[in-house]
C-alpha positions in Angstrom: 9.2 -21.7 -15.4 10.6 -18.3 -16.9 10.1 -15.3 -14.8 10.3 -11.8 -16.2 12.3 -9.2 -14.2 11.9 -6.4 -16.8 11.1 -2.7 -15.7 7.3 -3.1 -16.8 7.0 -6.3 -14.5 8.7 -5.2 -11.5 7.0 -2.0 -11.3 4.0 -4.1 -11.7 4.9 -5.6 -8.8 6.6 -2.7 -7.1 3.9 -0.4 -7.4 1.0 -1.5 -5.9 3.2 -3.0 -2.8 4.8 0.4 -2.3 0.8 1.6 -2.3 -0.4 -1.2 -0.3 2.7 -0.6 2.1 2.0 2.8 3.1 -1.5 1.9 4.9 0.0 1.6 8.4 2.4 4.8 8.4 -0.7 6.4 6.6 -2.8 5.6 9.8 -0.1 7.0 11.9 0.6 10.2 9.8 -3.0 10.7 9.5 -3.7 10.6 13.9 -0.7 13.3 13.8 -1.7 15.3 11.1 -5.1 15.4 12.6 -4.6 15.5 16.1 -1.4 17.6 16.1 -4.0 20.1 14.5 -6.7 19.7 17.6 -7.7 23.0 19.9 -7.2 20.7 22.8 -3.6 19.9 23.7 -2.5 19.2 20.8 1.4 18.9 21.3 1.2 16.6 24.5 -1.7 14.4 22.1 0.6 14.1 19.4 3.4 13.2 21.6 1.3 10.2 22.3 0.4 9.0 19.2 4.4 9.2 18.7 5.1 7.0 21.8 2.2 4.4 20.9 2.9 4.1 17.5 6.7 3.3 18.3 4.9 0.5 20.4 2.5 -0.9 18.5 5.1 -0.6 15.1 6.8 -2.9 16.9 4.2 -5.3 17.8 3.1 -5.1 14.2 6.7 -5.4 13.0 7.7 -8.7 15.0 4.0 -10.9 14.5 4.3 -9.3 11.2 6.6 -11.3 9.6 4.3 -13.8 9.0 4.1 -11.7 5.5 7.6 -12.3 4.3 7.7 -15.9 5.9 4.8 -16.9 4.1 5.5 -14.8 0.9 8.8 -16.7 0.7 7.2 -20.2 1.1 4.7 -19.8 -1.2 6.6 -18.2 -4.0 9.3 -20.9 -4.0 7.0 -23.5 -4.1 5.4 -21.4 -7.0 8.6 -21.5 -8.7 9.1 -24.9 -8.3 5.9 -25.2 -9.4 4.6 -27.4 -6.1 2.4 -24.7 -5.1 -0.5 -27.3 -4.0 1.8 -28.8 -1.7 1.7 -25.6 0.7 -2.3 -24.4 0.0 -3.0 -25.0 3.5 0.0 -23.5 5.2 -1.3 -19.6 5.2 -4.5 -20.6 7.4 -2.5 -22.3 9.8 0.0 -19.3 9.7 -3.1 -17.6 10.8 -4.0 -19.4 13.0 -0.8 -19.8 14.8 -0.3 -15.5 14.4 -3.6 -14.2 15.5 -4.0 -16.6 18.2 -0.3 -15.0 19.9 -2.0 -11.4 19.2 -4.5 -12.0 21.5 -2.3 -13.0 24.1 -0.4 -10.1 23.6 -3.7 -7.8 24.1 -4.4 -10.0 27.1 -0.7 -9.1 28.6 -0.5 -5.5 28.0 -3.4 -4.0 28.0 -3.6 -4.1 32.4 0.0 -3.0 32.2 -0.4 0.1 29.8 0.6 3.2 31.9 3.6 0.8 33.2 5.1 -0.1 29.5 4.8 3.8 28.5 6.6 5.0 31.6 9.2 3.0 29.7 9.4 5.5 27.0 10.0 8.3 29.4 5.9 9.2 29.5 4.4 10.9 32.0 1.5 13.4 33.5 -0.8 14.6 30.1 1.2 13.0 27.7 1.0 9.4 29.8 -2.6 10.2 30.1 -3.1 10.1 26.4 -0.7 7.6 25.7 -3.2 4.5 27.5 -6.4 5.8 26.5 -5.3 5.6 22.3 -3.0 2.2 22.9 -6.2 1.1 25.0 -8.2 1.4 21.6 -6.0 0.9 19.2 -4.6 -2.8 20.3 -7.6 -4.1 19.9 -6.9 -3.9 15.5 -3.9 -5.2 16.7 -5.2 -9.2 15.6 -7.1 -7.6 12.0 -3.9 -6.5 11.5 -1.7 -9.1 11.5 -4.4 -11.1 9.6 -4.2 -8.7 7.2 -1.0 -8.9 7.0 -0.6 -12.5 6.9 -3.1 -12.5 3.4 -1.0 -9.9 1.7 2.0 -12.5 2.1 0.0 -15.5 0.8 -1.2 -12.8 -2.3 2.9 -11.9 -2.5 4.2 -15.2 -2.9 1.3 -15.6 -5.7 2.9 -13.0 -7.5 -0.6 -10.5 -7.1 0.3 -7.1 -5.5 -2.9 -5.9 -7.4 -5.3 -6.8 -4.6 -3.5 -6.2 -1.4 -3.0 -2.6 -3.1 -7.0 -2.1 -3.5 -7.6 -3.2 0.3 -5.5 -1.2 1.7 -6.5 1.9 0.0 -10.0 1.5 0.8 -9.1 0.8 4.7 -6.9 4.2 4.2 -9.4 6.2 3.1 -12.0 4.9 5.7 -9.6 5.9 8.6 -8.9 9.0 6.9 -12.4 9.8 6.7 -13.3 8.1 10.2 -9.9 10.2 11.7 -11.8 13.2 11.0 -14.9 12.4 12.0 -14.2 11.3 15.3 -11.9 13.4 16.1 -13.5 16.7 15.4 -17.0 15.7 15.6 -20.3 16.5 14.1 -21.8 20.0 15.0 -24.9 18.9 16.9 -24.5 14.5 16.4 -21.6 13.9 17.0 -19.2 15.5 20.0 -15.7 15.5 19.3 -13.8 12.3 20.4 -10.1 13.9 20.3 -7.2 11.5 20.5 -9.6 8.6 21.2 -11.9 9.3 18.3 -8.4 8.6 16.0 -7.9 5.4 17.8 -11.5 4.2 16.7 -10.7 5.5 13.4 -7.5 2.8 12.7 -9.3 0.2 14.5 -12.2 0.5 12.5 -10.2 0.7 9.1 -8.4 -2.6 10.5 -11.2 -4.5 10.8 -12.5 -3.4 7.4 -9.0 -4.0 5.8 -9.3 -7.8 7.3 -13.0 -8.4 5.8 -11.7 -7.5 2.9 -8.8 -9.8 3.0 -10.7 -12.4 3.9 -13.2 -11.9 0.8 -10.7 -11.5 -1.6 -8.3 -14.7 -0.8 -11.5 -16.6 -1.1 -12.9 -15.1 -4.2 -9.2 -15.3 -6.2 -7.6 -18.1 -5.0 -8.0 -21.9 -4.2 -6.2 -21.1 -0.8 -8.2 -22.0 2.1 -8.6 -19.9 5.5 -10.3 -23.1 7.3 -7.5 -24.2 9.5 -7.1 -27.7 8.9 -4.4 -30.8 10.8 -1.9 -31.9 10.6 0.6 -29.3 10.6 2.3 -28.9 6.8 5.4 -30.4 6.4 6.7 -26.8 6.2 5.4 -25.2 9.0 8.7 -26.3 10.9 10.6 -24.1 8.1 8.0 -21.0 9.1 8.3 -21.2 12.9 12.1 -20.9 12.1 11.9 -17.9 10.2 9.4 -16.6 12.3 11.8 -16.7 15.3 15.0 -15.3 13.1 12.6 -12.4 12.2 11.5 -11.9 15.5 14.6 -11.9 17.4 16.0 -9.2 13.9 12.5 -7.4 14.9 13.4 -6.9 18.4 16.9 -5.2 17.8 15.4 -3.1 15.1 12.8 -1.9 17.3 15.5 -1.7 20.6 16.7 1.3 18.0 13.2 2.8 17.4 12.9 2.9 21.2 16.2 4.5 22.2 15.2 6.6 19.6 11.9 7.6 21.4 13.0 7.3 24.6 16.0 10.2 24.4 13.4 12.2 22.5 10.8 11.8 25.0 13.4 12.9 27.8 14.8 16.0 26.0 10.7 17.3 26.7 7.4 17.8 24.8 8.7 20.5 22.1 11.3 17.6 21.2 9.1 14.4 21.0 6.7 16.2 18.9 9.5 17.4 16.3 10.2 13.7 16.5 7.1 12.3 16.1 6.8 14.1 12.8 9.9 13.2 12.1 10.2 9.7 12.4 6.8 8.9 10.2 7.7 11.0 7.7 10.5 8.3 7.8 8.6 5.2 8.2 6.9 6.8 4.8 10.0 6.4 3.2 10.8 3.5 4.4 7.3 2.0 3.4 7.5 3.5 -0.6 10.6 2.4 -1.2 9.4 -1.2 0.5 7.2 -1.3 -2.7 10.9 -2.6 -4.3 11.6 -4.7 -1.7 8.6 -6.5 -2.0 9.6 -7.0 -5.1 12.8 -8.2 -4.8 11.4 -10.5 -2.1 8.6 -12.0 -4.4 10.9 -12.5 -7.7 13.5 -13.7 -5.6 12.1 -16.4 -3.9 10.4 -17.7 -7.4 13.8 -17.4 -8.7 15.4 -19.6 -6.2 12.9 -22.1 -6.2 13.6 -22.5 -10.1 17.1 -22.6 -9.1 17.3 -19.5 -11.9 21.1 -17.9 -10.2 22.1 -15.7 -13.2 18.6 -13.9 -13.3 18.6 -13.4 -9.5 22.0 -11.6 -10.2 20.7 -9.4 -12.7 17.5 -8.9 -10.7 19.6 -7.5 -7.6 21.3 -5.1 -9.7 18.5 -3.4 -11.6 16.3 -3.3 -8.1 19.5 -1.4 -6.5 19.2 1.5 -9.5 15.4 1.6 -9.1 15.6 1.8 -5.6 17.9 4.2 -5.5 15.9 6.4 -7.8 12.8 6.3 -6.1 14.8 7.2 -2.7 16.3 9.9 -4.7 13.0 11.4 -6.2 11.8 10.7 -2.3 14.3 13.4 -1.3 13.7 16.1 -3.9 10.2 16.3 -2.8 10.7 16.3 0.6 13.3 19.3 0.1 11.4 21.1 -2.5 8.2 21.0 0.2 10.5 21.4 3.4 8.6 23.8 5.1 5.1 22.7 3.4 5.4 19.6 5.1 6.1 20.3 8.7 2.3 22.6 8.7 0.4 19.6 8.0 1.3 18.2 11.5 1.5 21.1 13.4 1.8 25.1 13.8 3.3 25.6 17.0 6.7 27.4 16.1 8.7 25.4 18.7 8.5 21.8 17.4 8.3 23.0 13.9 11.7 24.4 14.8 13.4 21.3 15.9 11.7 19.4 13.2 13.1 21.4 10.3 16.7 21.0 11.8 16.8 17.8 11.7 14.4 16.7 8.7 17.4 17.1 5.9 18.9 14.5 7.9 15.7 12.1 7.4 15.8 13.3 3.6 19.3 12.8 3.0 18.7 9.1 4.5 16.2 7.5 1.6 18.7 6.7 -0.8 20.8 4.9 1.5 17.5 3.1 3.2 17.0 2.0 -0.4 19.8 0.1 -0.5 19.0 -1.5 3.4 15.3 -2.2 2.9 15.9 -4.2 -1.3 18.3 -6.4 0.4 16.1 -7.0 3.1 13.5 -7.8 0.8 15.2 -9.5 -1.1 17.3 -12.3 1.8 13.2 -12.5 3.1 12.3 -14.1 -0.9 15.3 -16.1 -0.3 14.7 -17.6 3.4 17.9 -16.1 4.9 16.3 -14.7 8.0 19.4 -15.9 10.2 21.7 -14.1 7.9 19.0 -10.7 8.4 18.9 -11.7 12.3 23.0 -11.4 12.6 23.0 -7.9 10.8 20.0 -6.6 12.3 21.7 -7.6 15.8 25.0 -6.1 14.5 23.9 -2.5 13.2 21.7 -2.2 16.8 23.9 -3.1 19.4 27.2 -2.6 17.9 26.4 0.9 15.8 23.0 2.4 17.3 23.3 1.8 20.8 27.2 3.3 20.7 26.7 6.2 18.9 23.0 7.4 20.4 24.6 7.1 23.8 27.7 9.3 22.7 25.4 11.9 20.5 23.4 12.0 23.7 26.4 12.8 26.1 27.8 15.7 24.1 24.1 17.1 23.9 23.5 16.5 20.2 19.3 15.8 21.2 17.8 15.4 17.6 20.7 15.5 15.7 22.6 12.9 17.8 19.2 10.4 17.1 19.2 10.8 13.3 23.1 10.6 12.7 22.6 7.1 15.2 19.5 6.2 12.4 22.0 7.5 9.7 25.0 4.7 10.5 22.8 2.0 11.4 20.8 2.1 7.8 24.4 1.7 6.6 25.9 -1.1 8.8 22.7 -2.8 7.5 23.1 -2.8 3.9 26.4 -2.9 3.1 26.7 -6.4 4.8 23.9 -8.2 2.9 25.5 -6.4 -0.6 28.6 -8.4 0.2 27.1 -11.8 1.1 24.4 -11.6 -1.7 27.2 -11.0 -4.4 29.8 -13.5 -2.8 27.0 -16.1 -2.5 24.8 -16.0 -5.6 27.9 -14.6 -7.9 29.5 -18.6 -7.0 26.0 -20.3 -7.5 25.5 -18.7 -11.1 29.0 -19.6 -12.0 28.8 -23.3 -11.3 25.0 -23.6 -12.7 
C-alpha cells in the first residue's frame, strides 16, 4: 500500500486536524474572552476559568489519549492492511475511557474547593472556581468520547469529519457563551461564569452526538461494545498508561505554572490566564502537523515503508516550523490587539504584554516538540515519550521555576521554565527518531 506524503496530502490531513484541534482551547479562550469582559468581577472570574481549565486540560489530557492510542492502532493495521482485525477495538476503548470519567466526576466533584486550594485559590476567586468546575465536569465523559472517535477517524486517514464536528460544537458554545453569560433583556437573566460553564458542556454533548452519528454513517466501525477483549487491547492499556504517566509530568509543569501565578495575586493569574491559552492555541494549530505526522506515520510503519517515514519527518519539521513561524508574526503584528479581547483592566494587560513575546518567540520551537510527539504517538513509542516527558518536567521545569521564582522573576521566571522544557523535549526524540529509523531504512 503506497502512501502519499506530498504537501497537497499532508495539508489535507494537517488542516482540518489543526481546525478540529483548536475546539477545546477555543472553549477556554472563549469563557475568558467573555467573562474577562463581564461588569461583575471580572478579573477574580477569569482567574477561575484560568485555574479550572489547568484542571480539567489535564483530566482531558491524560483519559485523552485514548485519541493517539487508538489512532496508532488503527492506522497500522490500515497499513498493513488488517484493518477488520481491530473494527471492534474503538467501542471497547470507549467503553473502558468513559466508564473511568465517570469515576473521576464521582471523586472530585465533593472534593472541589479542596483540589483548587491546591492551585493557591481562595475567597472570590475559589468561589468561582467550584461553581464553573461544578458544571463543566460533567462534559468531561462527551469529551473524551469525542475524543476517542476523532482517533478511530485519524487512524482511517479522515480529518475531514472530526474538523466539521468540532466547528459546529465551537460555534454553539460560542453562541451559548454569550447567551448565558450576558443574558436576554427581559428572558433570560445573566448567568455570569456559570452561564459559560453550561455553554462548553452543552457544546460537548452536541460535539459527542455528532460523533456518534458520523462514525456510524461513514464507517463499518461499530460503537456496540462487544466480548471478548481484542487481541490488541493489551497493546492499548499499555500505551494508555505510558501516556498517562507522560500526561501527568506534563501537566505537574502546567500546575507549577499556575500555582506561582496564582500566588504572585489576581493582577498576575489573570495576565497568565491569557497567557497560557493563547499558548495552548499554539500549541493546538501547530498539533494540526502532528496529527499528521502521527496518522502517516503509523500507516508507514505498518507497511514497514522506513525511507518514506524518513522523508516524511523532514518535510513535517519545515512545515511545522513555518506555521509556528507565521504563528509568531501575527501574534507580534496584533500584540496589543490581542490582550483587549480578554480584558481592559490596565494592570493584567500590563503583565501580560511583558511576558507574551516570550509565548510568541516559543511556537517555532513547540513545533518541533509537538511533530515529534505526533509523530512517536503513529509509531507506538509512548515509553520513549513517557521518559522525555519525565525528563524535561522534573529535571528542567521543576529546577528552573523554583530558581526564576527565588530571584523574583514572577511571569518571566514561568515562561523561560516553559521556554527550556519545550526544548529538553524535542531535541531528544530528533536524535532517537533519526538514530532509529536512519538504521531501519538502511538495512530494508
Amino acid at each position: 500500500m503506497s502512501t502519499d506524503i506530498s504537501l497537497k496530502h499532508i495539508n489535507k490531513l494537517a488542516i482540518p486536524a489543526l481546525i478540529a484541534g483548536i475546539s477545546e482551547p477555543i472553549l477556554s479562550l472563549t469563557d475568558a474572552a467573555i467573562i474577562g469582559n463581564m461588569p461583575l468581577n471580572a478579573t477574580e472570574s477569569l482567574a477561575a476559568v484560568g485555574i479550572v481549565t489547568t484542571f480539567l486540560s489535564m483530566l482531558i489530557w491524560v483519559l485523552g489519549q485514548t485519541r493517539s492510542a487508538i489512532s496508532s492502532i488503527v492506522s497500522q493495521y490500515l497499513g498493513a492492511e488488517n484493518l477488520e482485525a481491530v473494527k471492534n477495538l474503538p467501542a471497547q476503548a470507549i467503553f473502558i475511557i468513559t466508564s473511568l470519567s465517570v469515576l473521576i466526576i464521582l471523586t472530585t466533584y465533593p472534593f472541589a474547593a479542596q483540589i483548587f486550594k491546591l492551585y493557591n485559590a481562595s475567597d472570590l476567586i475559589l468561589s468561582y472556581s467550584v461553581a464553573y468546575y461544578q458544571i463543566r465536569v460533567f462534559g468531561f465523559p462527551f469529551t473524551l468520547f469525542t475524543i476517542a472517535v476523532f482517533g478511530t477517524f485519524r487512524g482511517l486517514q479522515n480529518t475531514f469529519t472530526p474538523m466539521v464536528i468540532a466547528i459546529l460544537g465551537a460555534a454553539a458554545n460560542i453562541v451559548l457563551d454569550v447567551v448565558l453569560v450576558y443574558g436576554i433583556e427581559g428572558v433570560l437573566s445573566p448567568m455570569h461564569i456559570k452561564g459559560a460553564a453550561y455553554a462548553s458542556v452543552a457544546a460537548q454533548v452536541l460535539m459527542a452526538a455528532l460523533s456518534a452519528f458520523y462514525i456510524l454513517k461513514k464507517t463499518n466501525i461499530p460503537l456496540l461494545v462487544t466480548f471478548p477483549f481484542n487481541k490488541e487491547i493489551k497493546r492499548f492499556v499499555l500505551m494508555i498508561i505510558n501516556l498517562f504517566i507522560r500526561t501527568i509530568a506534563l501537566n505537574i509543569a502546567l500546575y507549577f505554572g499556575t500555582s506561582f501565578a496564582t500566588k504572585y495575586g489576581p493582577i498576575y493569574i489573570a495576565a497568565y490566564t491569557i497567557a497560557i491559552n493563547l499558548w495552548f492555541l499554539g500549541a493546538f494549530l501547530i498539533d494540526g502537523y502532528a496529527s499528521a505526522g502521527n496518522i502517516l506515520s503509523g500507516k508507514l510503519l505498518g507497511a514497514k515503508a522506513y525511507s518514506t517515514l524518513i522523508t516524511l519527518s523532514s518535510r513535517l519539521i519545515k512545515y511545522g516550523i513555518i506555521v509556528g513561524a507565521i504563528i509568531a508574526a501575527l501574534g507580534a503584528l496584533l500584540y496589543v490587539p490581542i490582550g483587549h479581547i480578554f480584558t481592559n483592566d490596565t494592570e493584567v494587560l500590563k503583565e501580560f504584554y511583558n511576558v507574551f513575546w516570550i509565548v510568541l518567540a516559543m511556537q517555532p520551537l513547540c513545533a518541533l516538540a509537538f511533530i515529534f510527539d505526533g509523530v512517536f504517538k503513529g509509531l507506538g513509542k509512548m515509553q520513549y515519550l513517557r521518559n522525555v516527558l519525565l525528563f524535561s518536567t522534573l529535571l528542567v521545569f521543576i529546577p528552573v521555576v523554583l530558581v526564576t521564582d527565588y530571584l523574583g522573576y514572577k511571569l518571566y521566571g514561568i515562561f523561560l521554565a516553559f521556554t527550556l522544557w519545550i526544548l529538553a523535549r524535542g531535541i531528544p526524540l530528533i536524535i532517537k527518531f533519526r538514530k532509529t529509523y536512519s538504521t531501519l531504512a538502511q538495512n530494508t
